[in-house]
C-alpha positions as CSV (number, residue, x, y, z in Angstrom):
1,X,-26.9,-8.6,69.3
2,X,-28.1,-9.7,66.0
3,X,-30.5,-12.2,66.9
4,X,-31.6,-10.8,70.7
5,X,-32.5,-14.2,71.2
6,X,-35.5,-13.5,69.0
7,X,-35.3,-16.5,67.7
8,X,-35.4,-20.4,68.6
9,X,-35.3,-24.0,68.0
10,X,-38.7,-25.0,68.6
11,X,-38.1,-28.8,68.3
12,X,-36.1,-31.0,67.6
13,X,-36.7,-34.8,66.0
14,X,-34.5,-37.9,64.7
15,X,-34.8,-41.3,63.1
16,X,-33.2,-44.6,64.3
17,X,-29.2,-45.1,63.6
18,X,-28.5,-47.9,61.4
19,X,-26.2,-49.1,59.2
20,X,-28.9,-50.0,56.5
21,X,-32.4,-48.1,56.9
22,X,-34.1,-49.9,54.8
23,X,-35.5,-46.4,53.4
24,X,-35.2,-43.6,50.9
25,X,-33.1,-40.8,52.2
26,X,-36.2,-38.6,51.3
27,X,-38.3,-40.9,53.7
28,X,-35.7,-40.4,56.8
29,X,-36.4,-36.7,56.1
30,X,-40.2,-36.4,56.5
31,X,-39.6,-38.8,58.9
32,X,-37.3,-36.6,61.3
33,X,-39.4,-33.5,60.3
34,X,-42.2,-35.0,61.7
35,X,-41.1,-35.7,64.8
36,X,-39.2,-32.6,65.6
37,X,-42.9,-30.4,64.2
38,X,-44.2,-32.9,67.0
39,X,-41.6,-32.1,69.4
40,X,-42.3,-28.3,68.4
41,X,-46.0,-28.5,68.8
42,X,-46.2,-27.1,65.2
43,X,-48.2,-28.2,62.1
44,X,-46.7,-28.8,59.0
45,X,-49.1,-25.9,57.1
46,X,-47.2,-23.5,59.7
47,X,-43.9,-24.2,57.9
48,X,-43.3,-21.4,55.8
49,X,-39.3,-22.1,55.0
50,X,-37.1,-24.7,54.1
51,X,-33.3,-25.1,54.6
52,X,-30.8,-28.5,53.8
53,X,-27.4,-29.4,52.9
54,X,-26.3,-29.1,49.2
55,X,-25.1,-33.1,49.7
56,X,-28.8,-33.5,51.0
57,X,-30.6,-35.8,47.9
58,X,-33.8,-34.8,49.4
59,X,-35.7,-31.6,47.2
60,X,-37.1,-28.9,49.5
61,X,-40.0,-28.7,46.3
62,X,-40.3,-32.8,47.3
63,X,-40.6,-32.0,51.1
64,X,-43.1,-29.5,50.6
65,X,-45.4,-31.7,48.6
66,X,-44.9,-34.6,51.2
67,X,-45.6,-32.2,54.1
68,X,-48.5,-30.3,52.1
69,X,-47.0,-26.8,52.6
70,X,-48.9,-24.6,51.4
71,X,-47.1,-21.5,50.7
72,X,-42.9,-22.0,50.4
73,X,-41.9,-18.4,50.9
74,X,-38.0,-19.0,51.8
75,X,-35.5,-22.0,51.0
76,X,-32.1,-22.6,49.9
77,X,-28.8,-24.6,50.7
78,X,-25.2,-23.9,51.6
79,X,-22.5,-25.3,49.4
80,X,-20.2,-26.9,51.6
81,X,-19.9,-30.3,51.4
82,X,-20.8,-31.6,54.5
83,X,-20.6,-29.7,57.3
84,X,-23.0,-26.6,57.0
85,X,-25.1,-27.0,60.1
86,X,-24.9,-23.9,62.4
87,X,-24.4,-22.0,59.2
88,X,-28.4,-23.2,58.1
89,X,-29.0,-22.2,61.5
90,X,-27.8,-18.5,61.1
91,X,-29.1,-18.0,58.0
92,X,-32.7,-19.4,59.0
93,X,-32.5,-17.6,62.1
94,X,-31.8,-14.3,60.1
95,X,-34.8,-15.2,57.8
96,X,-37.0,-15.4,60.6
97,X,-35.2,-12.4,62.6
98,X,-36.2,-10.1,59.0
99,X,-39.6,-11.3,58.4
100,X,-39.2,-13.3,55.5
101,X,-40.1,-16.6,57.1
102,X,-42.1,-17.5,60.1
103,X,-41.2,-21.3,60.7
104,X,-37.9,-22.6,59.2
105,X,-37.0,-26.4,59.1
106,X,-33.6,-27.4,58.5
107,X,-33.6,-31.2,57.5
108,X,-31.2,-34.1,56.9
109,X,-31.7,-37.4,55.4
110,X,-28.4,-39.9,54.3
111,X,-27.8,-43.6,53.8
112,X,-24.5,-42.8,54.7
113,X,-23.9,-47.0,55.3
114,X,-26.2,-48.5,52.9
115,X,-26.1,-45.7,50.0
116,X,-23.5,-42.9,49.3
117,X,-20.6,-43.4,51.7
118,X,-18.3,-40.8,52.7
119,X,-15.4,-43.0,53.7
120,X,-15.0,-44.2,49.9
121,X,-15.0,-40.3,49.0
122,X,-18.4,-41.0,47.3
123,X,-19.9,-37.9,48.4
124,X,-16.4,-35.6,48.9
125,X,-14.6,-36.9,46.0
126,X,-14.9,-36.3,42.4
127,X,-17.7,-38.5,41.8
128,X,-19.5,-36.7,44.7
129,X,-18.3,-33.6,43.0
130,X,-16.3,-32.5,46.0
131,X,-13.4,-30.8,44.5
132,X,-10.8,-33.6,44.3
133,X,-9.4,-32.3,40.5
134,X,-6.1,-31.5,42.6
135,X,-5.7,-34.0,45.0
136,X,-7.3,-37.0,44.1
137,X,-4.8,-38.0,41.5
138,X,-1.7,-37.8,43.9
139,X,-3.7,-40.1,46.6
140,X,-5.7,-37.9,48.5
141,X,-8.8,-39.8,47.8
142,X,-10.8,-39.1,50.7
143,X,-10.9,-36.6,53.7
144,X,-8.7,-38.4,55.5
145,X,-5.6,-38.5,54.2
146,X,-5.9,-34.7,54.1
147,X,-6.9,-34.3,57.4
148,X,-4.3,-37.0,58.4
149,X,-1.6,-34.7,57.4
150,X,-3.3,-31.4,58.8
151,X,-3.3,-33.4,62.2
152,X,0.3,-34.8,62.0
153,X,1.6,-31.1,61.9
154,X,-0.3,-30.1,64.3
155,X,0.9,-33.1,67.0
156,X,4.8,-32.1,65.3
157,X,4.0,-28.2,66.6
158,X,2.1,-28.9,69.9
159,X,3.0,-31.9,71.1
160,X,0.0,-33.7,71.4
161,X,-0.3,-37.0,71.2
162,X,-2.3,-40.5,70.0
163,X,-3.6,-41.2,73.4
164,X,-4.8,-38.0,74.1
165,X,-6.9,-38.6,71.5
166,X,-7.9,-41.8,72.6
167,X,-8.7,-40.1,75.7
168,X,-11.6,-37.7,74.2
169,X,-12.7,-41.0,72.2
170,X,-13.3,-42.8,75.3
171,X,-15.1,-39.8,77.2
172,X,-17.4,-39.5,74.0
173,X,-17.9,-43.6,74.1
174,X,-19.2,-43.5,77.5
175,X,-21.0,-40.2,77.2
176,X,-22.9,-43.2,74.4
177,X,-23.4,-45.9,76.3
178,X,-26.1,-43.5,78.4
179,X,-27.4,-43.1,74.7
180,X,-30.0,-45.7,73.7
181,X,-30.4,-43.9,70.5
182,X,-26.4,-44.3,69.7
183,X,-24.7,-46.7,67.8
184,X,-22.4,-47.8,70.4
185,X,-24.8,-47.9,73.2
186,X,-24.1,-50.9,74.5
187,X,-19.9,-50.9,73.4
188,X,-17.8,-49.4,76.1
189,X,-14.5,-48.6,75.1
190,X,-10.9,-48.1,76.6
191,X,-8.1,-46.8,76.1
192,X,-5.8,-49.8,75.9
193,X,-8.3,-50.7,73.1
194,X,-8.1,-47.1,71.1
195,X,-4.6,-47.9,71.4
196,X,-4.7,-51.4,70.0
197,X,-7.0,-50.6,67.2
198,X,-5.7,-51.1,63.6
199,X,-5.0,-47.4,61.9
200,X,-6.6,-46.5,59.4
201,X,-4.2,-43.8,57.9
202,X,-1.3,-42.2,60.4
203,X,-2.0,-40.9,62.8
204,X,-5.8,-41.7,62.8
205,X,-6.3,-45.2,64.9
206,X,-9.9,-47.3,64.1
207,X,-11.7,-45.7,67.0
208,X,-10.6,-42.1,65.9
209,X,-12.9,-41.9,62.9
210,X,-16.3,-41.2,62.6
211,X,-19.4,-43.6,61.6
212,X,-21.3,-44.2,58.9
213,X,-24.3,-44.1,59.4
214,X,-27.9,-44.4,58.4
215,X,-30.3,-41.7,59.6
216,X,-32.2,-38.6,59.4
217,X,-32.4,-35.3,61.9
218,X,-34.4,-32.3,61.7
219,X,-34.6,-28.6,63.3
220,X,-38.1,-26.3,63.5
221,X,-36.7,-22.6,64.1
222,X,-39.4,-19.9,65.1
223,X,-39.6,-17.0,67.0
224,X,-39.1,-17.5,70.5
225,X,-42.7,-16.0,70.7
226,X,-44.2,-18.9,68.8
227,X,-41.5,-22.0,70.3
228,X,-42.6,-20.6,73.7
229,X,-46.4,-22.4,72.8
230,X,-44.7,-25.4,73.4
231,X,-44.8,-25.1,77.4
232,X,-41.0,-26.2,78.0
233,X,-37.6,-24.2,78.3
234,X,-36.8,-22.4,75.4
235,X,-33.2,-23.3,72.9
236,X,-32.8,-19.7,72.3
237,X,-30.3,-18.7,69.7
238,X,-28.2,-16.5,71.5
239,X,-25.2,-15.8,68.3
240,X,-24.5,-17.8,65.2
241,X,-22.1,-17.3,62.2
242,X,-19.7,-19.4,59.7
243,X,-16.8,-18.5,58.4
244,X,-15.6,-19.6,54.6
245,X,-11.4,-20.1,53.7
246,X,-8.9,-17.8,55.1
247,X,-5.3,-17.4,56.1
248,X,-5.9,-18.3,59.7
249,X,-7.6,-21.5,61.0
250,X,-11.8,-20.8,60.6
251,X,-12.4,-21.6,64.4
252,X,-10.1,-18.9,65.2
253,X,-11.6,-16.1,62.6
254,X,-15.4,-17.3,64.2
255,X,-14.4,-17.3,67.8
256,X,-14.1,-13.3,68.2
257,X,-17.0,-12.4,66.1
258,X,-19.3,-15.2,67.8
259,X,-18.5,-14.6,71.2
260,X,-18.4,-10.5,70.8
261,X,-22.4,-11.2,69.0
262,X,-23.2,-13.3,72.2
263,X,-21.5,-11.2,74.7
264,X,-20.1,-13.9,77.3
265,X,-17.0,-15.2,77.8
266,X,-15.7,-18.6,77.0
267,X,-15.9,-19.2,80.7
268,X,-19.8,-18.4,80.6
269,X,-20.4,-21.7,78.1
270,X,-21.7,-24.9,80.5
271,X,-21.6,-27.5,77.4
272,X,-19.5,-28.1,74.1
273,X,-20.7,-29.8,70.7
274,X,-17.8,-29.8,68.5
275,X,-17.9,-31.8,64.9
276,X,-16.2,-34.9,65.2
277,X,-15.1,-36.3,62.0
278,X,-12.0,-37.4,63.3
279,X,-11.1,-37.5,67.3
280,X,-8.4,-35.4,67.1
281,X,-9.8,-32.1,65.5
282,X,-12.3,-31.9,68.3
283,X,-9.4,-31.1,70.6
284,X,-8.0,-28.9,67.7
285,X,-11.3,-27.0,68.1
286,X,-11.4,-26.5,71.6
287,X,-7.8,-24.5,71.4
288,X,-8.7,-23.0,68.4
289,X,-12.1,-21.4,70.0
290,X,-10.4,-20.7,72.7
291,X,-11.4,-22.4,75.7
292,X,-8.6,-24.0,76.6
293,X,-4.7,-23.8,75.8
294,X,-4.4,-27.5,76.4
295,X,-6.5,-29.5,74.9
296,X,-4.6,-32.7,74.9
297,X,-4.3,-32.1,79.0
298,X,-8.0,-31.2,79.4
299,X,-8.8,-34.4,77.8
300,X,-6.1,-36.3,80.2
301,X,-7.1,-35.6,82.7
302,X,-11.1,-35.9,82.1
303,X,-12.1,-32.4,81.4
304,X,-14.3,-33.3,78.4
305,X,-16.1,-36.1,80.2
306,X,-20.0,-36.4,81.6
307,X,-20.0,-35.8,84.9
308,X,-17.3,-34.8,86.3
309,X,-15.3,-32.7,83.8
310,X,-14.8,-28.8,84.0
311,X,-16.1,-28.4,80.1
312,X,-18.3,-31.9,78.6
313,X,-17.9,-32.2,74.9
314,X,-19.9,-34.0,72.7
315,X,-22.1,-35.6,75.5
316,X,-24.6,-37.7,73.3
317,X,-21.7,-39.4,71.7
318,X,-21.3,-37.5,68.6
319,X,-20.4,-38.5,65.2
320,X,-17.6,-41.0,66.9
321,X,-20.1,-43.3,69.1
322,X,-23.8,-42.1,68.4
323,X,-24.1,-41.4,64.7
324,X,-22.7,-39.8,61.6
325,X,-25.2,-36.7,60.6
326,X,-22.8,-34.2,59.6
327,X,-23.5,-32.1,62.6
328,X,-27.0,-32.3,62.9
329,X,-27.1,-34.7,65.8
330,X,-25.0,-31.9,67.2
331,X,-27.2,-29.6,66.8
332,X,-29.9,-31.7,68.3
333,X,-28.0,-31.8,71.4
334,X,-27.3,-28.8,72.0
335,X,-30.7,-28.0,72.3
336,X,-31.7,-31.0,74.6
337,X,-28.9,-29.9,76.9
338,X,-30.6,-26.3,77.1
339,X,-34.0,-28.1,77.8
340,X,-32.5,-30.2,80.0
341,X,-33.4,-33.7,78.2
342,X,-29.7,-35.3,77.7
343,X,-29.1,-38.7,78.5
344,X,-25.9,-37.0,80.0
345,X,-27.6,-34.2,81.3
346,X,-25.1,-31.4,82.2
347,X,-26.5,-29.6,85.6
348,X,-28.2,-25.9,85.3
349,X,-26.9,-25.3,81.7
350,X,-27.4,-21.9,80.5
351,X,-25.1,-21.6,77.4
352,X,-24.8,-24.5,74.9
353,X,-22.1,-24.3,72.2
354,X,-22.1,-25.9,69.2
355,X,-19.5,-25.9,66.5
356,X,-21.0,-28.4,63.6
357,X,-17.4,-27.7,60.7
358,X,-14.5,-26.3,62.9
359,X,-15.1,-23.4,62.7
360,X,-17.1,-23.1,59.6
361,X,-20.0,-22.5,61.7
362,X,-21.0,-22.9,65.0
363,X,-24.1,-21.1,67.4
364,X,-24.5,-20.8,71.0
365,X,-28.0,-21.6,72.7
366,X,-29.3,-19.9,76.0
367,X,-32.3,-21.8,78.0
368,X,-35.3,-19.6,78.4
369,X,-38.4,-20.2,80.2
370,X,-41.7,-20.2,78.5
């Protein structure tokens, strides 16, 4: 294995969800760095790399300065738009695997209500520089009339339906109202209401779409050697890889080389994080990866939900009910499920999947003891 689970996420930190911060995206940064260098039991002279989105606003030159980092000796971004987060994770955890870094943090910092919103294609579009030269002017503003269409095919194929769909949004809604840090915390939803709500473009109904949301997250990757300091069970990174465009779907190109780098079967995974842009590519996913052949059925008949379903997915809410992050509240999860810290705590976890781009990258975390 490439990583051995050599590696870790030390901590783990966040800032409040809102719909209007009241702060500069570079603030919700330090702000989330903090707290996960707290959570790690790190200093911030320790921090020897640096790792964000392109999209992030936030300079890893202005982070340094802020967190007085002394000696910068690896940084960089990934260009995808948005959803990039298990790939920063690989490619941290290979700095740290080869020596060229000791203490990586990967950081994310958006007004994604109050500022730059991705539902008006400010960020994805052409004004976000997003590639929209060949789409834009025939109406694909935005990524969900593209994703709207990719999703009508794929219910015209399969079979699957709009209330399936509503079924994962309501398991994610209540895994979220045992969330005090998510947006809908205190919003319970059903599926008479999914199914009421207005659409927003065929076939994705209100309650299918993702947040926007105000916010910051943060990741401190070390060796497992140094996250072990810390005195609690260990987010080891057991495999992680991305995957760019190809002929077949990227969840299904990852799925073989991610779980042949881990060495476990689908069957060995106790918890799913799968990015959640729109409801009905998280079920997508899950066939796509290969856990189930059914997605649509699993989520029927409860199968995604906290507590009593055979595979829980997205259990702090995700970008649906808790917040918008572009997969780095995912990531975040994942690693409190492996410590053991969820607010829908998933009993004697061992592996922890997490998939923050459909297949564009995902990791799986194995708890270890101190």
């Amino acid at each position: 294995m490439p990583f051995s689970n050599a590696v870790a996420i030390a901590g783990v930190g966040e800032t409040d969800y809102s719909r209007d911060s009241g702060r500069t995206e570079l603030a919700l940064s330090l702000e989330a760095i903090k707290a996960a260098l707290d959570d790690a039991g790190i200093e911030p002279r320790e921090v020897d790399g640096l790792m964000k989105w392109r999209v992030d606003t936030s300079a890893e030159a202005d982070v340094a300065a802020n967190l007085g980092i002394p000696d910068l000796a690896w940084w960089g971004e990934i260009s995808q738009a948005g959803n990039v987060g298990a790939a920063l994770v690989a490619h941290a955890a290979a700095a740290i695997h080869a020596g060229l870094a000791n203490v990586v943090v990967i950081y994310r910092g958006v007004n994604g209500r109050s500022g730059r919103r991705y539902g008006r294609g400010d960020v994805t579009g052409q004004r976000g520089q997003g590639g929209g030269a060949f789409t834009e002017p025939y109406g694909l503003l935005t990524p969900q009339h593209g994703l709207a269409m990719t999703a009508r095919r794929r219910m015209f194929e399969t079979g699957i339906g709009s209330r399936q769909f509503g079924a994962q949004a309501v398991a994610q809604r209540r895994h979220a109202n045992r969330n005090p840090r998510a947006t809908f915390y205190d919003r319970p939803l059903t599926l008479d209401e999914h199914q009421a709500s207005r659409l927003i473009i065929d076939p994705f109904h209100l309650f299918d779409c993702c947040l926007e949301t105000d916010g910051g997250g943060a990741l401190v990757l070390a060796s497992a050697e140094r996250a072990a300091a810390a005195g609690r069970p260990l987010a080891l990174i057991r495999a992680a890889a991305q995957a760019g465009p190809g002929k077949d779907a990227p969840a299904k190109r990852i799925a073989k080389r991610l779980f042949d780098m881990a060495g476990i079967a689908r069957s060995d995974i106790d918890v799913v994080q799968i990015y959640d842009h729109f409801c009905p590519f998280v079920l997508f996913a899950l066939e796509d990866y290969g856990f189930v052949d059914d997605a649509g059925r699993l989520a029927d008949e409860g199968g995604t939900a906290w507590d009593s379903g055979r595979l829980p997915v997205n259990t702090s809410g995700g970008h649906l009910s808790e917040a918008y992050m572009q997969g780095m509240n995912h990531l975040i999860e994942a690693t409190r499920q492996v410590r053991a810290e969820s607010t829908a705590q998933v009993p004697n976890v061992t592996f922890s999947f997490c998939d923050t781009g459909i297949g564009t990258g995902a990791v799986i975390l194995e708890r270890g003891e101190p």
